[in-house]
C-alpha positions in Angstrom: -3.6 7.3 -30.0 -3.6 3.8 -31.5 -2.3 2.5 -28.6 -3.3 4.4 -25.3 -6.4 6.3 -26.9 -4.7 9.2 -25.8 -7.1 11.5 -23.1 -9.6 9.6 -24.7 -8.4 6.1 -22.5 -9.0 2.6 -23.9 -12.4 0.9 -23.9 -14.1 -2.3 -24.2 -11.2 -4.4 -22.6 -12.5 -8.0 -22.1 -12.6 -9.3 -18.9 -9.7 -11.7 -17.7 -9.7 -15.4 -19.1 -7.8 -18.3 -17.4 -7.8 -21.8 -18.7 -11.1 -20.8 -20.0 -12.2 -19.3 -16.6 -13.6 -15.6 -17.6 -13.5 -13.4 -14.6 -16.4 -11.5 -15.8 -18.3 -10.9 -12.4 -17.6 -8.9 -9.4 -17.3 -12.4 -7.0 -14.6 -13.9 -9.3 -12.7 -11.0 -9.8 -12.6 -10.5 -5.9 -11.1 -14.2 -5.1 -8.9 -13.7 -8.1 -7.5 -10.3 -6.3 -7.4 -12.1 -3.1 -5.5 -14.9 -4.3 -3.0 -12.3 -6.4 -2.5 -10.5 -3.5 -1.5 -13.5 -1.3 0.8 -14.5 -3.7 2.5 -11.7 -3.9 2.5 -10.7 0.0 4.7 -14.3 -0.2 7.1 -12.9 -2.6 7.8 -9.9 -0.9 8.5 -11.6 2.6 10.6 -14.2 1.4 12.4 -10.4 -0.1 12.3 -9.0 2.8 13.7 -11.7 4.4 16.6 -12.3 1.8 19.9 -11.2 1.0 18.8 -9.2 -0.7 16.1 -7.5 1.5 18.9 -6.9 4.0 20.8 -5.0 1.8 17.8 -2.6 0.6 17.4 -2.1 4.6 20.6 -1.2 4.8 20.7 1.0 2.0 17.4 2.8 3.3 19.1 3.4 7.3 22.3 4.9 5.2 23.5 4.6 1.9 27.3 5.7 2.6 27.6 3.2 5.5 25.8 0.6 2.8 28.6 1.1 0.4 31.2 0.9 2.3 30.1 -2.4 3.4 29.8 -3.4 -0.3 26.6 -3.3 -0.7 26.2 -2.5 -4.8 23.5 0.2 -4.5 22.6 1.1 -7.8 22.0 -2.9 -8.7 19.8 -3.2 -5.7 18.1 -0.1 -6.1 17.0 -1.5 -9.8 16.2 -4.7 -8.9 13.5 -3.2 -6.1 12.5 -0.9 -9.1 11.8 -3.6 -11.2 9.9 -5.4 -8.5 7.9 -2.6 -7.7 6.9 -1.7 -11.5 6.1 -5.7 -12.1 3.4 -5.2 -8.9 2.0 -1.8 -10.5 1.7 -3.7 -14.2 -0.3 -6.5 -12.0 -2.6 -4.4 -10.4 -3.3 -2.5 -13.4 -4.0 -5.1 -15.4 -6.5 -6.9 -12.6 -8.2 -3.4 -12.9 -8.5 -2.9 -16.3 -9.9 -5.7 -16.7 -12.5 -5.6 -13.9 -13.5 -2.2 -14.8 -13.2 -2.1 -18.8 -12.2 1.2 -19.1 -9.0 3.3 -18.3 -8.1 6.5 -18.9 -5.7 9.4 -17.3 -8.0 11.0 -15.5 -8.0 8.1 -12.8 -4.4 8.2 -11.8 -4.5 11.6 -10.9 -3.0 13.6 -7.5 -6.6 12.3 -5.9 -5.7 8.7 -6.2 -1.9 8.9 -5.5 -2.9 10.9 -2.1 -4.8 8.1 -1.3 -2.4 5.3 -2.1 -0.1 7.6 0.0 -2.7 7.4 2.9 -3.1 3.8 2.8 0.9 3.7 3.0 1.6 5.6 5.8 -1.3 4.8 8.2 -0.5 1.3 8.1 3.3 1.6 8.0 5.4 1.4 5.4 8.5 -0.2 7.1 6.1 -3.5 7.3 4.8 -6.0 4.8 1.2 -6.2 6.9 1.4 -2.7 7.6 0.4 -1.8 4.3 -1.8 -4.4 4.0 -3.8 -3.3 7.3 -3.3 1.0 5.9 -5.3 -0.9 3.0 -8.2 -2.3 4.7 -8.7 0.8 7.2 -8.5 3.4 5.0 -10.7 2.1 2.3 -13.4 1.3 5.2 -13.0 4.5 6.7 -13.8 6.4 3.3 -17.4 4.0 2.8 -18.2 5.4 6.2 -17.5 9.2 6.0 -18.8 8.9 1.7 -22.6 7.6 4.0 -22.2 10.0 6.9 -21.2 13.5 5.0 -24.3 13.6 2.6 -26.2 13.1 5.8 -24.6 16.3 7.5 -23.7 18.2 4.2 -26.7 17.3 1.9 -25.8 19.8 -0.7 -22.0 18.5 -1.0 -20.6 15.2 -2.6 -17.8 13.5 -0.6 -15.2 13.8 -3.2 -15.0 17.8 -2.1 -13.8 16.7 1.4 -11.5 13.9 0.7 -8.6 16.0 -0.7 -8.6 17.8 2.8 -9.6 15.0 4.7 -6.5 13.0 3.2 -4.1 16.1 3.7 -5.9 16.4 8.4 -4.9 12.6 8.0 -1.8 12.2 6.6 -0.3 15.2 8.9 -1.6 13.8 11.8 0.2 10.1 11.2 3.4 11.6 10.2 3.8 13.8 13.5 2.2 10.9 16.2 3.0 7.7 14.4 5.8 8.3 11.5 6.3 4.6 11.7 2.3 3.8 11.0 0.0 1.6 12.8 2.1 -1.3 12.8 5.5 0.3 14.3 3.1 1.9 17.1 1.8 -1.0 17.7 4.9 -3.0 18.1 6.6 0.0 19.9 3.8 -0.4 22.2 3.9 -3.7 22.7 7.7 -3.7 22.9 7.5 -0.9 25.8 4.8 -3.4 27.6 7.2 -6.4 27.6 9.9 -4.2 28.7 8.2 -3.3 31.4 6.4 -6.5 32.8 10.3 -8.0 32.7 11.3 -4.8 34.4 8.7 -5.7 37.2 9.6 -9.2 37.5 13.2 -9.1 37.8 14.0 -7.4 41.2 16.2 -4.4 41.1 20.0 -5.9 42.0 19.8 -8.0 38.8 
């Protein structure tokens, strides 16, 4: 309880200071997120485009065929793990700070389904997938949390979400498993295909 606050969360955080730059108003604390999140994107492509990105692509098409190239699974599986709970610990702290306040309550199956969303409508084989599952989904909610009151006046938004999250997640998974941005360049890959197809003649 000293620590976390228990259920109670933990209150009056200060706001961020750098160099004696507080990030005390909504403005600063959005060019601060933008710039965290560019720096970060720029980690995880120069990953992905590793050594070491190559083997955690190879572990996720098949772990036997992996090892018995000699890919070292469990080391690469911990180093992602690592990676991934130094991003979590940076977004938590940007929002702490920015909101003050945290408690349980806002981590909850609610917030996780739509993390989940975000995920797999953008695509969550791609680096820029995620990032465009980001911006869609989070403008799509504004726009149905303005438009339901106006249908439903009696009922808040955050009773449709849950099954409005559940419609959309089924429907990516069965017509685009790979997200936005593997239809997209499936698409566009089939459209190439195709305009060489018509400009090479048929005995070639």
């Amino acid at each position: 309880l000293a620590i976390t606050g228990g259920h109670i969360g933990i209150s009056d955080i200060p706001p961020l200071s750098i160099a004696g730059l507080a990030f005390d108003t909504v403005t600063r604390n959005f060019y601060l997120v933008c710039a965290v999140t560019l720096v970060i994107v720029a980690l995880t492509l120069n990953i992905v485009n590793s050594r070491t990105g190559r083997a955690l692509k190879a572990i996720a098409s098949n772990e036997q065929a992996a090892s018995a190239m000699g890919i070292n699974i469990e080391k690469y599986k911990n180093q992602v793990h690592v990676v991934q709970a130094v991003y979590c610990a940076i977004a938590g702290s940007l929002y702490a700070n920015f909101v003050a306040f945290v408690d349980p309550t806002g981590f909850g199956l609610h917030f996780s389904l739509y993390v989940l969303m975000m995920v797999c409508v953008g695509g969550m084989f791609s680096v820029w997938g995620v990032l465009l599952g980001v911006f869609l989904v989070t403008i799509l909610m504004e726009i149905l949390r303005t438009i339901i009151p106006l249908f439903f006046p009696g009922l808040s938004t955050g009773q449709f979400e849950m099954i409005l999250y559940g419609i959309g997640l089924i429907v990516v998974i069965i017509y685009m498993p790979a997200g936005l941005m593997g239809w997209l360049s499936r698409h566009l890959l089939d459209k190439k295909d195709e305009k060489g197809a018509r400009q090479c003649p048929e005995e070639c």
